[in-house]
Biopython code that builds the backbone (N, CA, C, O; Angstrom):
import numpy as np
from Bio.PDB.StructureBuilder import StructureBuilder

atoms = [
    (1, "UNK", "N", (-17.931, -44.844, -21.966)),
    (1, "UNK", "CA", (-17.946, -45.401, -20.638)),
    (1, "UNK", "C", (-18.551, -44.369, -19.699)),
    (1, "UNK", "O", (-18.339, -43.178, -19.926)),
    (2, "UNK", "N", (-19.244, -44.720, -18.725)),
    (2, "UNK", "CA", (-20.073, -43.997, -18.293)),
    (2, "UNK", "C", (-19.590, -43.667, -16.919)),
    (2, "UNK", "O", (-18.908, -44.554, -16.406)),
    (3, "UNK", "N", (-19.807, -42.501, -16.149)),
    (3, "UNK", "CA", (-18.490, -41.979, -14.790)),
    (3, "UNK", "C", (-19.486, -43.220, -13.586)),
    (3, "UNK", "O", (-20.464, -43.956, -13.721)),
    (4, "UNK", "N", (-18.579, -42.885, -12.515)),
    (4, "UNK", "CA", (-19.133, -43.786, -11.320)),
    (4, "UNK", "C", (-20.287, -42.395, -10.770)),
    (4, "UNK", "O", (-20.432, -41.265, -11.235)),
    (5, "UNK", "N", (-20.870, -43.002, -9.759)),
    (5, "UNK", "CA", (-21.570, -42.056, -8.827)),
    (5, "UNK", "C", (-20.629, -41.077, -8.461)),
    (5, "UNK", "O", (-20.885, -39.924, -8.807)),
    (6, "UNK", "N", (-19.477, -41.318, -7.766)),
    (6, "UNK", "CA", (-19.128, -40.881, -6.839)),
    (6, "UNK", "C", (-18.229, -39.263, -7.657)),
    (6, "UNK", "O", (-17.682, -38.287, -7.143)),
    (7, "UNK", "N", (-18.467, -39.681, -9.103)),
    (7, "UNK", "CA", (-17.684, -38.537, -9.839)),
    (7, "UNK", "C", (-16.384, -38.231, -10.388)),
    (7, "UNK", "O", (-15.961, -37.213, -10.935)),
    (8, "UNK", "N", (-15.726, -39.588, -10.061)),
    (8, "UNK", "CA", (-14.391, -39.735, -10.502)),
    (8, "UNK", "C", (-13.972, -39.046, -11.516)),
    (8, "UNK", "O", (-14.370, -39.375, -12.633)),
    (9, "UNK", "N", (-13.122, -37.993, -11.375)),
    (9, "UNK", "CA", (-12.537, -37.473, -12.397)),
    (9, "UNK", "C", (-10.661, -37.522, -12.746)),
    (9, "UNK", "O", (-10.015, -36.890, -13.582)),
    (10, "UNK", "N", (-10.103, -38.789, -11.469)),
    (10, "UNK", "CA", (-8.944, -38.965, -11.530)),
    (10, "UNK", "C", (-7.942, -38.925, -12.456)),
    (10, "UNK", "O", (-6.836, -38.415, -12.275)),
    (11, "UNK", "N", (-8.415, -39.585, -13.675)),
    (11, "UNK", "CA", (-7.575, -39.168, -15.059)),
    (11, "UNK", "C", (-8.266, -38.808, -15.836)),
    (11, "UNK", "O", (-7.647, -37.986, -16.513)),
    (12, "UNK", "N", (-9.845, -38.995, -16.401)),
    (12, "UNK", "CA", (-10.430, -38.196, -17.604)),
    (12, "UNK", "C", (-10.572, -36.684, -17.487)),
    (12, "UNK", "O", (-10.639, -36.124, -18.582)),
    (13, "UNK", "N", (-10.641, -35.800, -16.299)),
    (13, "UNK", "CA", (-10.915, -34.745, -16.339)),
    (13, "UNK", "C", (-9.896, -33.879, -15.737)),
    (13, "UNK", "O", (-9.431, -34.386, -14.716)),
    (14, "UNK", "N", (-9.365, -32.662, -16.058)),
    (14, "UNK", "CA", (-8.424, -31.958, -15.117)),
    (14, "UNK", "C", (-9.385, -31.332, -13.855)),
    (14, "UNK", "O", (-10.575, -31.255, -14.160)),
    (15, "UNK", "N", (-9.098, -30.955, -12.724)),
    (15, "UNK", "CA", (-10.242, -30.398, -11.819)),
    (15, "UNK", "C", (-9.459, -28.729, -11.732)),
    (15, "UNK", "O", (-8.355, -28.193, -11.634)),
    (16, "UNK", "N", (-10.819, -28.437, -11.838)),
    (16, "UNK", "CA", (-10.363, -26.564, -12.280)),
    (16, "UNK", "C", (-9.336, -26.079, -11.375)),
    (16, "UNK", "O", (-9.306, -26.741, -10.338)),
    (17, "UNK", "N", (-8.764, -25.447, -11.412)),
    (17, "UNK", "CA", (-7.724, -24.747, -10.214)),
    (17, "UNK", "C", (-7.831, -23.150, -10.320)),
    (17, "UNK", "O", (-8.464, -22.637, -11.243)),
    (18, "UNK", "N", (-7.211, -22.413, -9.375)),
    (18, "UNK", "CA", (-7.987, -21.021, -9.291)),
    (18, "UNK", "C", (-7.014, -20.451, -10.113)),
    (18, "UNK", "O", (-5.954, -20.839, -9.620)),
    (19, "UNK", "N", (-6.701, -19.590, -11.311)),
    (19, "UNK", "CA", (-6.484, -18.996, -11.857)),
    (19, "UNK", "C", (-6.604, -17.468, -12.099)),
    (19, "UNK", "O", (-7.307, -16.832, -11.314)),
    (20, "UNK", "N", (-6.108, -16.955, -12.908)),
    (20, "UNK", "CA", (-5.572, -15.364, -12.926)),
    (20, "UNK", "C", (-7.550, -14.768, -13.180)),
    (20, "UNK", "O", (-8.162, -13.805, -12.717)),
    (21, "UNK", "N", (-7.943, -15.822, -14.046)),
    (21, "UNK", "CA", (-9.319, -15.187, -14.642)),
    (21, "UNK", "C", (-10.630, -15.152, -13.037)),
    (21, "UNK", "O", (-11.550, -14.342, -12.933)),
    (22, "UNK", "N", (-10.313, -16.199, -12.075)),
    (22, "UNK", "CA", (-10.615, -16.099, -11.094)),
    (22, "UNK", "C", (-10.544, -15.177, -9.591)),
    (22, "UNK", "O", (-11.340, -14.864, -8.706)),
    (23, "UNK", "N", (-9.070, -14.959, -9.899)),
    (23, "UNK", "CA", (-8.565, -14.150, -9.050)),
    (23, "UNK", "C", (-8.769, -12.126, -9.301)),
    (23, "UNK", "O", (-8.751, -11.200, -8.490)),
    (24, "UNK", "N", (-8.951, -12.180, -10.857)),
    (24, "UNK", "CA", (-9.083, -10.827, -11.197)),
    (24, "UNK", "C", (-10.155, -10.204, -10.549)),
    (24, "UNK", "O", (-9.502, -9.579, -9.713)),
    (25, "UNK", "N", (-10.900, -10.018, -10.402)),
    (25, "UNK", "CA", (-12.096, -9.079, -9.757)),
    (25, "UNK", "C", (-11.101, -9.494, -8.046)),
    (25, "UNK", "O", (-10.451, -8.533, -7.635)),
    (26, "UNK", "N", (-11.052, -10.253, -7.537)),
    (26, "UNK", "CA", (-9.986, -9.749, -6.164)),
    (26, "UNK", "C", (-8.715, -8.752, -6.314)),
    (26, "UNK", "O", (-8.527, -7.881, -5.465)),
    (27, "UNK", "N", (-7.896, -8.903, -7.369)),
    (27, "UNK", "CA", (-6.772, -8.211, -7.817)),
    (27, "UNK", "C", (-7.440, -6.606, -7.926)),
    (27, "UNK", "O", (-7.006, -5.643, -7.294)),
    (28, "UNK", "N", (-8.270, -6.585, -8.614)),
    (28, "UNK", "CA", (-8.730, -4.996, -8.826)),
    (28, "UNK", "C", (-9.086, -4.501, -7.869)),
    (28, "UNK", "O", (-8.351, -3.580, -7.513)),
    (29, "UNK", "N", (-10.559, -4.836, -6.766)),
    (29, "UNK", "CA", (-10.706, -4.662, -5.418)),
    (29, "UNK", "C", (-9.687, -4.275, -4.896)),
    (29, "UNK", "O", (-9.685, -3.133, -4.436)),
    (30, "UNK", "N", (-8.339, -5.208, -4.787)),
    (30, "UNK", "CA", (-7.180, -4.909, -4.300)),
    (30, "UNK", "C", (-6.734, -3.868, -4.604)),
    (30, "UNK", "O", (-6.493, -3.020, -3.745)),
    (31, "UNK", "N", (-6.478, -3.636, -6.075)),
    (31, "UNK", "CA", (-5.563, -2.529, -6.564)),
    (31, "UNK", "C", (-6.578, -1.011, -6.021)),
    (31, "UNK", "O", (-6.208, 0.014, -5.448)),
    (32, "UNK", "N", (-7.564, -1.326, -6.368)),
    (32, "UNK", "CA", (-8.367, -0.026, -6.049)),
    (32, "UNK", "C", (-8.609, 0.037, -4.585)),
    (32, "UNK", "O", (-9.302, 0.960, -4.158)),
    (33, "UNK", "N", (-8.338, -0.446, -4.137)),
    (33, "UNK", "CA", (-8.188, -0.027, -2.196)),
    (33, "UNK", "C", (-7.089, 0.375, -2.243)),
    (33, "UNK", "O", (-6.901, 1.399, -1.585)),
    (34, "UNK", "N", (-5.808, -0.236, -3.050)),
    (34, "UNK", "CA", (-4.473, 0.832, -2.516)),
    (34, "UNK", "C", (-4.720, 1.932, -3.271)),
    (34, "UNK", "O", (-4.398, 2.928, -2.622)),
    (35, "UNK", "N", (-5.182, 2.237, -4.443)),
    (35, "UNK", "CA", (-5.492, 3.695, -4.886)),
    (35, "UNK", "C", (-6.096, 4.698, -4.156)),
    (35, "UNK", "O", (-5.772, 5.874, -3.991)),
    (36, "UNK", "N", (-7.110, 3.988, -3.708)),
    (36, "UNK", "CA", (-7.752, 4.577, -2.173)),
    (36, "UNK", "C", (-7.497, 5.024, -1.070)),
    (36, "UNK", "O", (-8.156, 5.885, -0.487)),
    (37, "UNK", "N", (-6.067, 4.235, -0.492)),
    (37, "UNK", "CA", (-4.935, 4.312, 0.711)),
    (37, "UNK", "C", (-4.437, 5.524, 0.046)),
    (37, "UNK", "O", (-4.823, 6.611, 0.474)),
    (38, "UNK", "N", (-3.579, 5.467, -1.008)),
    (38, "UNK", "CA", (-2.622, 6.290, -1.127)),
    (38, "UNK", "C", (-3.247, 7.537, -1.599)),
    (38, "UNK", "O", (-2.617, 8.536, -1.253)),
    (39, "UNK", "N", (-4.526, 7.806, -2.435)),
    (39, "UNK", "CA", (-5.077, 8.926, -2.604)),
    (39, "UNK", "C", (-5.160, 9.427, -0.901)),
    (39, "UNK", "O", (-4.877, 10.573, -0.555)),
    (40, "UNK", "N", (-5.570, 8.420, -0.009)),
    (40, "UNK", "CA", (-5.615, 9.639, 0.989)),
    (40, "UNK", "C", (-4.353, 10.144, 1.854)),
    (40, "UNK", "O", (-4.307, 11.164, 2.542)),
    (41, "UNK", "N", (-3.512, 9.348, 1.688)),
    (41, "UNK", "CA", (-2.435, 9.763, 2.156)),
    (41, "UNK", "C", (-1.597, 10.556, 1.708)),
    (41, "UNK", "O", (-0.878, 11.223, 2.452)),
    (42, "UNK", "N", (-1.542, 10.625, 0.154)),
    (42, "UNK", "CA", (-0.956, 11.798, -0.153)),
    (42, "UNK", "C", (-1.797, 12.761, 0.213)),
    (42, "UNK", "O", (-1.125, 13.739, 0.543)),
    (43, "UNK", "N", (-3.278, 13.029, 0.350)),
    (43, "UNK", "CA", (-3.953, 14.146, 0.906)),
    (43, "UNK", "C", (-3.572, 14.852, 2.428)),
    (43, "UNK", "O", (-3.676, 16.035, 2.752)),
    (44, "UNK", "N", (-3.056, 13.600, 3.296)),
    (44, "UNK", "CA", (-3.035, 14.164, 4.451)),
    (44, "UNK", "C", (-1.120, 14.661, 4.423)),
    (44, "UNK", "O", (-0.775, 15.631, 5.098)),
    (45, "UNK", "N", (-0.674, 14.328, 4.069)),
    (45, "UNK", "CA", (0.825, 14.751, 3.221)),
    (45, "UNK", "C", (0.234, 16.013, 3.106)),
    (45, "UNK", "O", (-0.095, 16.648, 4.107)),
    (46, "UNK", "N", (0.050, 16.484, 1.816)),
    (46, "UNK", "CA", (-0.218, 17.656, 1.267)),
    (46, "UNK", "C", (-0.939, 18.534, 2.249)),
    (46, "UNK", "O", (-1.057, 19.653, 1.749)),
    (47, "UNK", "N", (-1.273, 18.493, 3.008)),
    (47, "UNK", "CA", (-2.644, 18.961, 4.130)),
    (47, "UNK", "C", (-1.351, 19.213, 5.405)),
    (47, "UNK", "O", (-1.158, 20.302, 5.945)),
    (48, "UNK", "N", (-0.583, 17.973, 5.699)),
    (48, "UNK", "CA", (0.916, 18.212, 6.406)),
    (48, "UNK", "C", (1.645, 19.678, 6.161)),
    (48, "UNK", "O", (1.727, 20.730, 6.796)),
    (49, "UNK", "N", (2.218, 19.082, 4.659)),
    (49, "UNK", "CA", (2.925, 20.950, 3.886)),
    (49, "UNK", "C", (2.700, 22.076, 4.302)),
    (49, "UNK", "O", (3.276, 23.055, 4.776)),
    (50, "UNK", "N", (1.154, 21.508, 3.849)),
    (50, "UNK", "CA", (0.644, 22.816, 4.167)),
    (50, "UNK", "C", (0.463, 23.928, 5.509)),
    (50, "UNK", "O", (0.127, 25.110, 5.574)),
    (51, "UNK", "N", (0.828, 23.002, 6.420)),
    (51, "UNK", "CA", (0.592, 23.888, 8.168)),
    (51, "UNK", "C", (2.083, 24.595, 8.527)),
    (51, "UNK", "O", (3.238, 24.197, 8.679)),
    (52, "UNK", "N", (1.608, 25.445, 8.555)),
    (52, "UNK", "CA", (3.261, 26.283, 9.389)),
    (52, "UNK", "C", (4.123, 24.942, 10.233)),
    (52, "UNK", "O", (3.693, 23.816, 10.485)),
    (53, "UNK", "N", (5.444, 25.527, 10.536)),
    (53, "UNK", "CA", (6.036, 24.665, 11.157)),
    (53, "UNK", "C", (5.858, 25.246, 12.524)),
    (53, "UNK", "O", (5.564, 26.431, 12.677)),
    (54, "UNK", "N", (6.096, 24.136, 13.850)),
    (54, "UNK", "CA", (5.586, 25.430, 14.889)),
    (54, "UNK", "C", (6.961, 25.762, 15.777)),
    (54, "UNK", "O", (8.053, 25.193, 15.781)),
    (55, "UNK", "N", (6.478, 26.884, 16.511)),
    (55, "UNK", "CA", (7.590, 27.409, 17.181)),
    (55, "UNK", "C", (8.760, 26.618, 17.726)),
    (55, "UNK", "O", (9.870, 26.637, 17.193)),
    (56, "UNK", "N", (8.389, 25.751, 19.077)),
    (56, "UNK", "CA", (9.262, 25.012, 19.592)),
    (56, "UNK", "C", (10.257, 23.954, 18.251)),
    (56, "UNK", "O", (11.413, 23.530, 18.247)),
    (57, "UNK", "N", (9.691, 23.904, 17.756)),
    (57, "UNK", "CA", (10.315, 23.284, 16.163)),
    (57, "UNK", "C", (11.604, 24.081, 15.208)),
    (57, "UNK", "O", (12.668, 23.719, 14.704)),
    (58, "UNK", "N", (10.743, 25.479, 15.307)),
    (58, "UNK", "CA", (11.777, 26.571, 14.728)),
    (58, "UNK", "C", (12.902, 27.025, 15.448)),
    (58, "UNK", "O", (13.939, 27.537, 15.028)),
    (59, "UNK", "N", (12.546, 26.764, 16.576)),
    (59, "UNK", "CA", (13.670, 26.934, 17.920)),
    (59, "UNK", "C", (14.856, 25.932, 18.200)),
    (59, "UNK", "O", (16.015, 26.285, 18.417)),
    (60, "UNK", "N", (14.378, 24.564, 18.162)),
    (60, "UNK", "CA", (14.746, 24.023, 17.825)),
    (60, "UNK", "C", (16.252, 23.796, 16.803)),
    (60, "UNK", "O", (17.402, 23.433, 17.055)),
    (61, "UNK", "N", (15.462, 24.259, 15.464)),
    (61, "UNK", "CA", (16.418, 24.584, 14.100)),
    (61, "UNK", "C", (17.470, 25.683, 14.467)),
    (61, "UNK", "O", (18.681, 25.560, 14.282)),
    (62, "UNK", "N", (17.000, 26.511, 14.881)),
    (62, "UNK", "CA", (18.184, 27.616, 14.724)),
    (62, "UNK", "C", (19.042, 27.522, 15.675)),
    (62, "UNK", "O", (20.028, 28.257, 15.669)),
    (63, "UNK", "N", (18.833, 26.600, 16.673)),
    (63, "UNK", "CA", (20.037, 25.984, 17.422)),
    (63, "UNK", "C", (20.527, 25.220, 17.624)),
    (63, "UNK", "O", (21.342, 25.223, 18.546)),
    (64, "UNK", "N", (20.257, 23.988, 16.753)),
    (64, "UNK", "CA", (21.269, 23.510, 15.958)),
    (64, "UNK", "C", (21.686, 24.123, 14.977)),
    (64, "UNK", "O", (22.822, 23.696, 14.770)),
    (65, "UNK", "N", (21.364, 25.075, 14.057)),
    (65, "UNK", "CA", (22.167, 26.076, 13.476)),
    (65, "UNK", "C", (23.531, 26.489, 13.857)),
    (65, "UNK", "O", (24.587, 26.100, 13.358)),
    (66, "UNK", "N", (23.279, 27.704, 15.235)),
    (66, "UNK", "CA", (23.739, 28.393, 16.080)),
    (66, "UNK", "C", (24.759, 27.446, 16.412)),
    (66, "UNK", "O", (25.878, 27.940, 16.278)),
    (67, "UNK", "N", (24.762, 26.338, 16.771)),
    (67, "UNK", "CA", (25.682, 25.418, 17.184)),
    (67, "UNK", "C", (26.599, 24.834, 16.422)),
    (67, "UNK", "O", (27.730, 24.691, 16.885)),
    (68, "UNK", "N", (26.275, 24.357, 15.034)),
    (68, "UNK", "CA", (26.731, 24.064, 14.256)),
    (68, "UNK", "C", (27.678, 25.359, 13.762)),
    (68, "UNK", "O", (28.906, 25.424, 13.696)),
    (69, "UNK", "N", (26.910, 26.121, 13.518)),
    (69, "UNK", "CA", (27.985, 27.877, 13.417)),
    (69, "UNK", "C", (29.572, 27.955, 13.906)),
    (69, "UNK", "O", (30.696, 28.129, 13.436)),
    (70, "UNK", "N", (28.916, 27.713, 15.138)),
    (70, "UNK", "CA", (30.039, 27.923, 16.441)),
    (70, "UNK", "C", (31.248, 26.337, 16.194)),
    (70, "UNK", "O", (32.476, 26.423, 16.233)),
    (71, "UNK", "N", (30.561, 25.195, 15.985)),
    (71, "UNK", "CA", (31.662, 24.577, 15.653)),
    (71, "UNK", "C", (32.675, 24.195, 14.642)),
    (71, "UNK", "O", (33.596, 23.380, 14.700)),
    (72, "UNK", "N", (32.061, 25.413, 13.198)),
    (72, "UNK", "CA", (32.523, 25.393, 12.548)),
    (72, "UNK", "C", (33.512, 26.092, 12.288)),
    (72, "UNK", "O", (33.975, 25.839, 11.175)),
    (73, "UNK", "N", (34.330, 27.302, 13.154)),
    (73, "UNK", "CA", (35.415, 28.015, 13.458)),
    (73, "UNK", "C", (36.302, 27.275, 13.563)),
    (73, "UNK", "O", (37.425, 27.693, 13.843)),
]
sb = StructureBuilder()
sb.init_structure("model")
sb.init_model(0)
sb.init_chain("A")
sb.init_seg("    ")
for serial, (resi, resn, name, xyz) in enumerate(atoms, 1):
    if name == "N":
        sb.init_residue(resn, " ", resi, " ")
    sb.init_atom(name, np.array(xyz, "f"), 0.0, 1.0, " ", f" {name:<3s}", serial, name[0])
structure = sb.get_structure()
């Protein structure tokens, strides 16, 4: 039996749907942009570590130290 013009595929044919084999090359793109994110963020992390802490910061610490000291008598 031969299809209509119009292409009917209502019950002889399933109509494709998007699937894992479709979606893969987006999934990887994906995955490899967050590899990308997080490679640089652990860089700027590590690059963080790495800078002295600064004064008003250290000042900071040792008095809440100092304080903590004192209320611990």
């Amino acid at each position: 039996m031969a299809r209509s013009a119009t292409g009917d595929r209502s019950q002889s044919q399933p109509v494709a749907t998007t699937g894992v084999q479709s979606s893969s090359p987006r999934r990887s793109a994906q995955v490899e942009a967050q590899d990308r994110i997080i490679a640089g963020l652990r860089a700027m992390w590590a690059d963080l570590l790495a800078r002295p802490v600064p004064a008003h910061l250290l000042h900071l610490v040792r008095e809440f130290e100092r304080k903590g000291a004192d209320n611990d008598c």
